[in-house]
Every structure is written in C-alpha cells, then in structure tokens.
C-alpha positions as CSV (number, residue, x, y, z in Angstrom):
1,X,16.1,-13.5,15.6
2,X,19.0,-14.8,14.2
3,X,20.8,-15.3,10.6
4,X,21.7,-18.3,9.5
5,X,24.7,-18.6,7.0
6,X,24.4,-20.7,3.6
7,X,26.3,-23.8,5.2
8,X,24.3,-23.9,8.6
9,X,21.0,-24.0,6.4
10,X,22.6,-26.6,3.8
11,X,23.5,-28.8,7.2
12,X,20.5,-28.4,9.1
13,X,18.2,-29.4,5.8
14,X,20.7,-32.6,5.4
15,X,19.6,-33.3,9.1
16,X,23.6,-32.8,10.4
17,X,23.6,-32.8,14.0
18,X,26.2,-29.4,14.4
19,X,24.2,-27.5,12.4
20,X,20.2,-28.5,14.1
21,X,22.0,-27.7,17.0
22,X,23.3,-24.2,15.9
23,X,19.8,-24.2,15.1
24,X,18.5,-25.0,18.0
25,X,20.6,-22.6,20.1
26,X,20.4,-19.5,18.0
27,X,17.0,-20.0,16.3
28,X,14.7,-20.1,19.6
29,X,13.7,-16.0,19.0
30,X,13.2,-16.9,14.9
31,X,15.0,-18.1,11.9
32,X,16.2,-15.6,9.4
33,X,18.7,-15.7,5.8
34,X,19.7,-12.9,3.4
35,X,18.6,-12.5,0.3
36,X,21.9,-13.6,-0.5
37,X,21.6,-16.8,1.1
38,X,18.2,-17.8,-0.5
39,X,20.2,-17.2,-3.7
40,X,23.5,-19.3,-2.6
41,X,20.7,-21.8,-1.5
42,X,18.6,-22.0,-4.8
43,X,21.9,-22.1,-7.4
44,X,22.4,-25.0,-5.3
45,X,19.5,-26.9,-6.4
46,X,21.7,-29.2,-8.9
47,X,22.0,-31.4,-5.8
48,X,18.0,-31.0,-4.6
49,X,15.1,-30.0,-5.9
50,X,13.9,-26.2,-6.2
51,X,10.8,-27.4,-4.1
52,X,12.4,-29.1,-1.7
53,X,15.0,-25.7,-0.8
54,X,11.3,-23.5,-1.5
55,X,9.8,-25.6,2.1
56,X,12.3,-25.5,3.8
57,X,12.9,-21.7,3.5
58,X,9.4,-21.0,3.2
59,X,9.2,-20.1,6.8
60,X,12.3,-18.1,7.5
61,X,12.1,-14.5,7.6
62,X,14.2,-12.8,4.7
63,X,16.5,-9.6,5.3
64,X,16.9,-7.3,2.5
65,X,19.5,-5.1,1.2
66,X,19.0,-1.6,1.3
67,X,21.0,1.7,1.7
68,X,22.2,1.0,5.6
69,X,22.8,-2.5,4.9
70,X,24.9,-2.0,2.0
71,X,27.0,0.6,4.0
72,X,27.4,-1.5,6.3
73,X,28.6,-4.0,4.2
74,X,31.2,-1.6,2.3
75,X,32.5,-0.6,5.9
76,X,33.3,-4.0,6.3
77,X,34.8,-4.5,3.0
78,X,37.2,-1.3,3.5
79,X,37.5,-2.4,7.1
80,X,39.2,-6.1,5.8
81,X,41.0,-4.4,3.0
82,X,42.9,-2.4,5.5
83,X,43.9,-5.3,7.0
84,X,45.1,-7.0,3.9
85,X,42.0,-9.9,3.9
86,X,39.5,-10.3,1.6
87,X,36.5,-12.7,2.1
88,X,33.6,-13.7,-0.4
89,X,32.0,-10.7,-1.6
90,X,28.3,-12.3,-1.0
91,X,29.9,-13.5,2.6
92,X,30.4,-9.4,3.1
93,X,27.0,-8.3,2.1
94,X,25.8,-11.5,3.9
95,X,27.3,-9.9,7.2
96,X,26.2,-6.1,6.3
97,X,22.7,-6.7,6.8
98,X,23.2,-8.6,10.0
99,X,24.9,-5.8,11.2
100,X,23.2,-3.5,10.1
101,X,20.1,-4.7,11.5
102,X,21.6,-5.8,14.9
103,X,21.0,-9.6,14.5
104,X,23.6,-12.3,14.9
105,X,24.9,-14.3,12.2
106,X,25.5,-17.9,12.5
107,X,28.1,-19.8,10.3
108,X,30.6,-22.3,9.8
109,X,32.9,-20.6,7.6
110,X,36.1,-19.2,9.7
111,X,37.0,-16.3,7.7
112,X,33.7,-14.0,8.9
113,X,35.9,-14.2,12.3
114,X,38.3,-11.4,10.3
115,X,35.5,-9.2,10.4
116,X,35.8,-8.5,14.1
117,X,32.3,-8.3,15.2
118,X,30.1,-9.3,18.4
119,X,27.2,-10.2,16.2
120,X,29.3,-13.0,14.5
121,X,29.2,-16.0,15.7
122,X,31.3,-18.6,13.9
123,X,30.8,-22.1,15.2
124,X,33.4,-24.6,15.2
C-alpha cells in the first residue's frame, strides 16, 4: 500500500491527469495518507467543501504517529540537518511514518528527494 502526499491527493481529487496516474501506478495494492495529510487536506477546505475532502478520503487507510514513527521522523530531521537542509516539518513526519512502516511515499514536492530514501518516490 502506498502513501500519497498532500499534492498527489489535492491533484488526483481535481481530476489532473499526473497525479490519477501516480494513482494509478502506486495505488493498485491500496491507498493510504498520514494523519498529517488529512490535516493539510481538511485546512484546505477554504477552496472545497469539508464533505467533499470527507468522500474522497473516506476510503483511504490512515497511518498514525506513534513512538517508531516519530523516531523515524527525528532521524530524518537530524539526518537533513547534518547536511545543512531543512524541509517542512509536517513533510518530515509525513515521511517518518512511511518509513517507518515500510511503505512508499508518493509526491510531487522535490525537496523529500534530500531525504535519501528508497521508499520515496518523488514524481516529476
């Protein structure tokens, strides 16, 4: 099962081709999100209604944060603050709990490729 990032999601409910097909590639096995990106998702209901982000999430599977996948998550923090990056602090616990539970995050955004990891796949 695979994660899909905030901006896949936003994409694929707009009906954008790249992203249904990210979608369609990644997603065969299951579609999952963080907690983190149902939250990026709902704070984004200025442009759409809350019930209309609540369907299309309604049947995603939802990955928690817990004790491993907030380790994880501060490993990767430390790990991009030894290299001198930073990235969005939701993007790092976004990518903790995919790691942390072995799955493969799909996403858009460029800078989760300073991360370093297999289980990232940024899409261009």
């Amino acid at each position: 099962m695979s994660i899909f990032d905030t901006n896949v999601l936003i994409d694929a409910m707009s009906g954008k081709p790249k992203a249904l097909e990210a979608i369609d590639r990644y997603g065969s096995s299951g579609i999952s999100l963080t907690i983190f990106n149902r939250y990026e998702m709902l704070k984004g209901r200025r442009f759409v209604k809350k019930e209309v982000i609540e369907e299309f999430l309604s049947n995603m599977n939802v990955y928690y944060a817990g004790d491993v996948e907030i380790e994880a998550a501060a490993d990767i923090f430390m790990s991009l603050e030894r290299k001198g990056l930073r990235i969005d602090e939701l993007d790092v616990l976004i990518a903790g709990i995919a790691i942390a539970n072995n799955e493969t995050l799909v996403t858009f955004d460029r800078h989760f490729a300073n991360i370093g990891n297999s289980n990232i796949v940024v899409i261009k």
